[in-house]
N, C-alpha and C positions, 0 to 999 in steps of 0.2 A: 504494500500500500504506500502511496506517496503523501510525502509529507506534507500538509499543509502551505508551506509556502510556493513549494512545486507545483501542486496542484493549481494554484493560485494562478500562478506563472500559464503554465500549461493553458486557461480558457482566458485567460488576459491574450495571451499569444494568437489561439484561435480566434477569440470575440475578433482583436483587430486585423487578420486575416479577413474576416467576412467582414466586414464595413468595410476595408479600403477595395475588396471585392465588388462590394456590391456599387461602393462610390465610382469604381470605373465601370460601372456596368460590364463587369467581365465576371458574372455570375454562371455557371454552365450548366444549363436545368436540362440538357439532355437528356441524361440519363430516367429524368422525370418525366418529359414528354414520351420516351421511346415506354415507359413502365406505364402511362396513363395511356399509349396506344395500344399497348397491353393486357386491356382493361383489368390494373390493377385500380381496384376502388380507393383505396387511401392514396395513391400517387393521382389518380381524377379527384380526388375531395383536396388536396394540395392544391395543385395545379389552380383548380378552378378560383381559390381562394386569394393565389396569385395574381390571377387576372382581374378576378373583381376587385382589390384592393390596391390594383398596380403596384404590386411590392416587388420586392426580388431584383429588378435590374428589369420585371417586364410592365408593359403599356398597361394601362385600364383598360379593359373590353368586357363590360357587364354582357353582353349577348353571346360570348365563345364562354365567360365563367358560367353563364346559367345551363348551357351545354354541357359543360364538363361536369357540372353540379346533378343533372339530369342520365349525366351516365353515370357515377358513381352510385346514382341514388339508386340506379336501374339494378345497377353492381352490388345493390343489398348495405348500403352502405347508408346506416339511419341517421347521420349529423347531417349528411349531403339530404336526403330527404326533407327533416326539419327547418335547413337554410332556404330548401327550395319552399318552402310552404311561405317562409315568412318573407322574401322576395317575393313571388306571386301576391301578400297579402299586403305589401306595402308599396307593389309598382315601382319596385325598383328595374329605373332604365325604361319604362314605358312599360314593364309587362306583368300588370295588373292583374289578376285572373281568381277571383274568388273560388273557383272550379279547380284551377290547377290547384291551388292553397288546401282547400281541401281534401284532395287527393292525395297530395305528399305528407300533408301531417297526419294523417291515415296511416300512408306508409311507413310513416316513421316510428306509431303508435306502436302498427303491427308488429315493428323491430323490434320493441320495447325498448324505445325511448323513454324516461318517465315527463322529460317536460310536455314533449307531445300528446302524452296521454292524460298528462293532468289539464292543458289547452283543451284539447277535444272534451273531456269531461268538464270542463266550464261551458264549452260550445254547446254542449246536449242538454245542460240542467235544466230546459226549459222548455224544449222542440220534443226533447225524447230522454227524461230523465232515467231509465233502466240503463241506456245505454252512456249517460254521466255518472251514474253509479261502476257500472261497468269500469268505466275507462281511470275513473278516479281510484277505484279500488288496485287497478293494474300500477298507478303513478305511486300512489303508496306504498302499493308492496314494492316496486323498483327505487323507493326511498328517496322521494319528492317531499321534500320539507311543508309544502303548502297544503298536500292533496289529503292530509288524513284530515285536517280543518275544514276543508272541502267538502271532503264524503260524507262528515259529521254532519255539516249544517246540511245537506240536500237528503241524508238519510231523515233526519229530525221532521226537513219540512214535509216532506215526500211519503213519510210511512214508508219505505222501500227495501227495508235493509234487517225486516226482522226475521 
């Protein structure tokens, strides 16, 4: 094991390798593009987050990261799902789609995401409360800090839960 000031040295050394990297734009995401054509799902949920955020050394293009986001998500990959939902529900870039929104935090619920499923059980407490029961109970037990408060008040109002 190295010793603490080694160690110290050692990501002092690295950190300033990647910033003056990234300050010359001589970043080499190859290896990432050739893994996301791959369809490795975590190198598409990278990628994509690269391109929406314009970081890394590359451009902002919300329409190739909502791509990428849409094939990692396809790729079973439930953060890429989740991002997509809330992109579609916030119109990021022009592409609004309360349909597509709900479709991917769906997907993402099904992953067992717990914030997706605690969202979707706030979405239902009132269209179709069994199935915000449902989704809230699923956020809980995947240890969503909100969703047992949640369950509680809609079990209370609802009669639903006994």
């Amino acid at each position: 094991m190295l010793e603490l000031g080694k160690r110290i040295l050692l990501l002092l050394t690295m950190l300033l390798f990647y910033v003056q990297a990234g300050a010359a734009g001589a970043i080499d995401h190859s290896q990432l593009i050739q893994d996301a054509h791959g369809a490795d799902p975590e190198a598409q949920y990278t990628l994509a987050h690269l391109l929406l955020k314009g970081r890394g050394g590359m451009a902002a293009d919300a329409s190739s990261a909502i791509a990428w986001l849409e094939k990692a998500a396809g790729n079973g990959h439930p953060d890429a799902a989740f991002d997509l939902a809330l992109l579609y529900l916030e119109g990021e870039s022009g592409q609004k789609d309360d349909g597509q929104a709900l479709y991917w935090i769906t997907a993402a619920a099904e992953r067992g995401h717990s914030e997706a499923q605690y969202y979707l059980g706030l979405a239902y407490q009132k269209s179709n409360p069994e199935n915000g029961v449902f989704w809230l109970r699923k956020a809980a037990g995947g240890g969503h800090a909100g969703a047992g408060e949640a369950l509680a008040l809609l079990c209370e109002k609802e009669a639903l839960c006994r």
